[in-house]
C-alpha positions as CSV (number, residue, x, y, z in Angstrom):
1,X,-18.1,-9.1,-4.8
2,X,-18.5,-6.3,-2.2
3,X,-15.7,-6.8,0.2
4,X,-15.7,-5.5,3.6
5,X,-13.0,-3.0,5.2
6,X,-12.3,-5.9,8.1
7,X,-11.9,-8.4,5.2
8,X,-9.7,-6.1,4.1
9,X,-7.8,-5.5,7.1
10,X,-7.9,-9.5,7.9
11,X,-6.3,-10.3,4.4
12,X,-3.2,-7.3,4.9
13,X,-2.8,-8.9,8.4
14,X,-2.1,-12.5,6.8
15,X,-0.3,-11.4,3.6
16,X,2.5,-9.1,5.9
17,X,2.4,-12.5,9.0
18,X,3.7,-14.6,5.8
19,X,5.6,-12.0,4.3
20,X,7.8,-11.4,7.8
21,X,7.4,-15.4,9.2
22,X,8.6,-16.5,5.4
23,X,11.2,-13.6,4.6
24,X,12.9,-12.7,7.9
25,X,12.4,-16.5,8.5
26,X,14.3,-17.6,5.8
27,X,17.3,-15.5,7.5
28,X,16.6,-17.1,11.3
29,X,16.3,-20.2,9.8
30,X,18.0,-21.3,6.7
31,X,20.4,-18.3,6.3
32,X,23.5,-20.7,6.8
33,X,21.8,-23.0,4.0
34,X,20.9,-20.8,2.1
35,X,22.9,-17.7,1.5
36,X,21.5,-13.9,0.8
37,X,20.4,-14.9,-2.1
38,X,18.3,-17.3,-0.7
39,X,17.1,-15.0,1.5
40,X,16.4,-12.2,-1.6
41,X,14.0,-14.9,-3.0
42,X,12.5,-15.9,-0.2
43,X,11.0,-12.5,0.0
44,X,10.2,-11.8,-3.0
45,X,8.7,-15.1,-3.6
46,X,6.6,-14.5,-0.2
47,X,4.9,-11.1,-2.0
48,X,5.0,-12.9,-5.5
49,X,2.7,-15.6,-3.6
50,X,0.4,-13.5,-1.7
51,X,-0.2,-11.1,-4.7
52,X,-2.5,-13.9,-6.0
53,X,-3.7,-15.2,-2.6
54,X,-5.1,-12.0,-1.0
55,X,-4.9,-9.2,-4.2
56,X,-8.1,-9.7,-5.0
57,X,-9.1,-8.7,-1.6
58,X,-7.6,-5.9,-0.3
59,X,-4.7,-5.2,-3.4
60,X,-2.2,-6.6,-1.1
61,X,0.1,-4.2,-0.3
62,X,1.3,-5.7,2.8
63,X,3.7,-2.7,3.5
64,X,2.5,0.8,5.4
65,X,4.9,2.7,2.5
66,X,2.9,1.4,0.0
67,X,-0.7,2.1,2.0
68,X,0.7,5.6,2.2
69,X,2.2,6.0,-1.4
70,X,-1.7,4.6,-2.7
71,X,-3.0,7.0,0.0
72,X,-1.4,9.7,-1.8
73,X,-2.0,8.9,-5.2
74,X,-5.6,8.7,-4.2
75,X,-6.3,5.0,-4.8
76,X,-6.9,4.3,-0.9
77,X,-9.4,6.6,1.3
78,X,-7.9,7.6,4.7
79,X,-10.3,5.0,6.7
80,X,-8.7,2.4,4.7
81,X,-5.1,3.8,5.0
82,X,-5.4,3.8,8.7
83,X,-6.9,-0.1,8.7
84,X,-4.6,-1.5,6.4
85,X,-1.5,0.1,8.3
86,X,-2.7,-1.5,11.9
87,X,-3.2,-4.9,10.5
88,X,0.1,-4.6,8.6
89,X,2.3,-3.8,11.9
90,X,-0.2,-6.4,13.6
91,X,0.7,-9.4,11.1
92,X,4.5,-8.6,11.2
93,X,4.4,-8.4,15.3
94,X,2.6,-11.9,15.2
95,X,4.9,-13.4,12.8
96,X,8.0,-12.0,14.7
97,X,6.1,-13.6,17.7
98,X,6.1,-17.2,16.0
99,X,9.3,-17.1,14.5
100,X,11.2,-16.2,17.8
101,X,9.1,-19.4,19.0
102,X,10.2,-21.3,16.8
103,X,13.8,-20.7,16.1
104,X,14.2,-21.0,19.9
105,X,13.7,-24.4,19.3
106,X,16.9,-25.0,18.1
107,X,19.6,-25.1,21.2
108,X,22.3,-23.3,19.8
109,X,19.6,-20.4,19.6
110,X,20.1,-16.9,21.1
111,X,18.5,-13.4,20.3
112,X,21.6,-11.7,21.2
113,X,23.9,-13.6,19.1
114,X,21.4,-14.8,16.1
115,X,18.6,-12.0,15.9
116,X,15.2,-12.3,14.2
117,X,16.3,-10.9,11.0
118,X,15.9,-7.0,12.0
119,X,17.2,-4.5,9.9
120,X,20.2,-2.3,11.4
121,X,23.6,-0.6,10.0
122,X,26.9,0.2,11.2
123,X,29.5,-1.1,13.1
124,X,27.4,-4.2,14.3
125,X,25.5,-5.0,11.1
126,X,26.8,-7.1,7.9
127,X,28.8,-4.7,6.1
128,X,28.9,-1.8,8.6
129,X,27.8,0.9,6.1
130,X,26.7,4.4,7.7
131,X,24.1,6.3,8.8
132,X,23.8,8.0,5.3
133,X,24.3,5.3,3.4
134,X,21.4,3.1,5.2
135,X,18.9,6.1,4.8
136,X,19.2,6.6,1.0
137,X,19.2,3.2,0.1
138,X,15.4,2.7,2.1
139,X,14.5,6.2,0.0
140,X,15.8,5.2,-3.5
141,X,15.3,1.5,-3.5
142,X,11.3,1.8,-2.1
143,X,10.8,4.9,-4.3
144,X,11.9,2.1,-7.3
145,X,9.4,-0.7,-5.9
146,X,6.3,1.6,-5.8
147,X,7.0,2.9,-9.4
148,X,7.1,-1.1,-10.3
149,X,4.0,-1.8,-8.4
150,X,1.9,1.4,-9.7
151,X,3.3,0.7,-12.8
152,X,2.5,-3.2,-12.9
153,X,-1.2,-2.6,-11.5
154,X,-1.7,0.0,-13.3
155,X,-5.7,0.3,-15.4
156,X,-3.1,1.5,-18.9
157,X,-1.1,-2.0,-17.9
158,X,-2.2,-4.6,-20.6
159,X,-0.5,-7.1,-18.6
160,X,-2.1,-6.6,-15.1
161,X,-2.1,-10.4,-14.4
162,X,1.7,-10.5,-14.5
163,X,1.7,-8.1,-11.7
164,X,2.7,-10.1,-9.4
165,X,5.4,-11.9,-10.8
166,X,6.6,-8.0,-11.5
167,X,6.7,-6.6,-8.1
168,X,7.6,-10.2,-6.4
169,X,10.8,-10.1,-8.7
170,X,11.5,-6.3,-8.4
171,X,11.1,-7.2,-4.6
172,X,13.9,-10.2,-5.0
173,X,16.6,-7.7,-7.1
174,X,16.1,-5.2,-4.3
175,X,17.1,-7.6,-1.7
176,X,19.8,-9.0,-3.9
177,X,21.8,-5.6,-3.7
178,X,20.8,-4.3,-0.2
179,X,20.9,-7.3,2.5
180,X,24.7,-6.6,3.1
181,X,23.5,-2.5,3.6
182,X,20.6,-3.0,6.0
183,X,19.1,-6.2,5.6
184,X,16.2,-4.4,3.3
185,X,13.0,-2.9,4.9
186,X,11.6,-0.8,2.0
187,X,8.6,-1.8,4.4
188,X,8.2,0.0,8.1
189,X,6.1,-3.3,9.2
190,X,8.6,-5.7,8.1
191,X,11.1,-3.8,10.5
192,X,8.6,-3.1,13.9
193,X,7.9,-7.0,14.0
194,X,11.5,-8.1,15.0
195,X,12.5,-4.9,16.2
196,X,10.6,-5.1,19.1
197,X,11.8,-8.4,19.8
198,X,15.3,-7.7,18.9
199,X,15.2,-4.5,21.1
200,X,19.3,-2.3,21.5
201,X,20.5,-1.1,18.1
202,X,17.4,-2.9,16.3
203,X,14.9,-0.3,18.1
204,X,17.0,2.8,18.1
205,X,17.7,2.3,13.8
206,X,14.1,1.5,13.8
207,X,13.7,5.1,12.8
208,X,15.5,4.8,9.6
209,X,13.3,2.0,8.9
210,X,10.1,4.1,9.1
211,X,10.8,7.0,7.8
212,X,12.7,5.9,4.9
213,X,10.4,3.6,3.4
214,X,7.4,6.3,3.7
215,X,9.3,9.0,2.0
216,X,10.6,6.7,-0.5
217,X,7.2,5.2,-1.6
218,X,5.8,8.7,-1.4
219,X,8.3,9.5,-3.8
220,X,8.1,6.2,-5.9
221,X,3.8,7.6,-6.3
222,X,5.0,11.2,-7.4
223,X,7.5,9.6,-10.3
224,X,5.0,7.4,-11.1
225,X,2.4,10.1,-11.8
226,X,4.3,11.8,-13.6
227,X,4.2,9.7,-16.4
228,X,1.2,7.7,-16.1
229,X,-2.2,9.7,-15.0
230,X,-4.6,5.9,-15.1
């Protein structure tokens, strides 16, 4: 089946709307219920899902580091790159959008005092860890995801149908150890949606968000070349 770059583009614009709407919604709305571990499954088990909804579409990668990590691997063209990154940021803006809707619906409800689930660190932010701190763990922790997702799609993988269940999991353990540090981007779309909502501290860390993620999963492609040339 010959799929067209909008298809493309359509299916990365719904897989990151569920990925933000389900993930950072699971931290808006059923945080108190359900702890961060909850929330740690709730995201992976977003990518988990849409792995097998939309992979067999556009690869869904539902996350501008990885776009740019296959972009540098060579596994994406550049027009591709640039469509897949716009619909990314596009689907987690909308799904920011709805969310805020929604969890407005409850009374007790404020921005200000219950955010949209935007990453941050600091003073102000779960366990207050720095600057530093907040940076590497967006560099190591997304550099390990994209060595589990080239690894688990890659053409020498004998068990490329598990794939999903691989880097939906590896997404889960990431979140398990990093929510208390900044909430866990690994994924510069996942942050812009409610950032731009959330606006203050949410917008001026946005930075860390960004560029973090990017170098990491630039860095996550390089390890995994190193070892596996398929």
């Amino acid at each position: 089946m010959q799929v067209s770059l909008s298809q493309k583009c359509f299916a990365e614009f719904i897989g990151t709307f569920v990925l933000v709407l389900i993930g950072c919604g699971s931290a808006v709305l059923a945080g108190a219920h359900v702890g961060f571990l909850g929330i740690a499954f709730a995201f992976g088990l977003s990518v988990l899902t849409m792995v097998y909804a939309i992979g067999h579409i556009s690869g869904c990668h539902i996350n501008p580091a990885i776009t740019i990590s296959m972009l540098t691997t060579g596994k994406i063209s550049g027009k591709d790159a640039g469509g897949y990154i716009v619909s990314q940021i596009a689907g987690a803006i909308a799904a920011a959008a709805v969310l805020y809707f929604i969890a407005q619906g409850r009374a007790e409800y404020t921005l200000a005092a219950n955010g949209l689930g935007q990453n941050g660190y600091g003073d102000a932010y779960n366990d207050k860890y720095s600057l530093a701190a907040a940076l590497t763990f967006e560099i190591v922790f997304t550099a390990i995801f994209l060595v589990v997702i080239h690894g688990a799609t890659s053409k020498s993988n004998g068990n490329g149908a598990l794939a999903g269940v691989a880097i939906g999991l590896s997404l889960t353990m990431i979140h398990i150890v990093g929510i208390p540090i900044t909430g866990v981007s690994v994924n510069p779309a996942r942050s812009i949606g409610p950032a731009l909502f959330a606006g203050g501290d949410a917008l001026s860390h946005l930075w860390v968000f960004i560029v973090g993620p990017i170098v990491g999963g630039v860095i996550g492609g390089w390890i995994w070349k190193m070892y596996d040339k398929a």
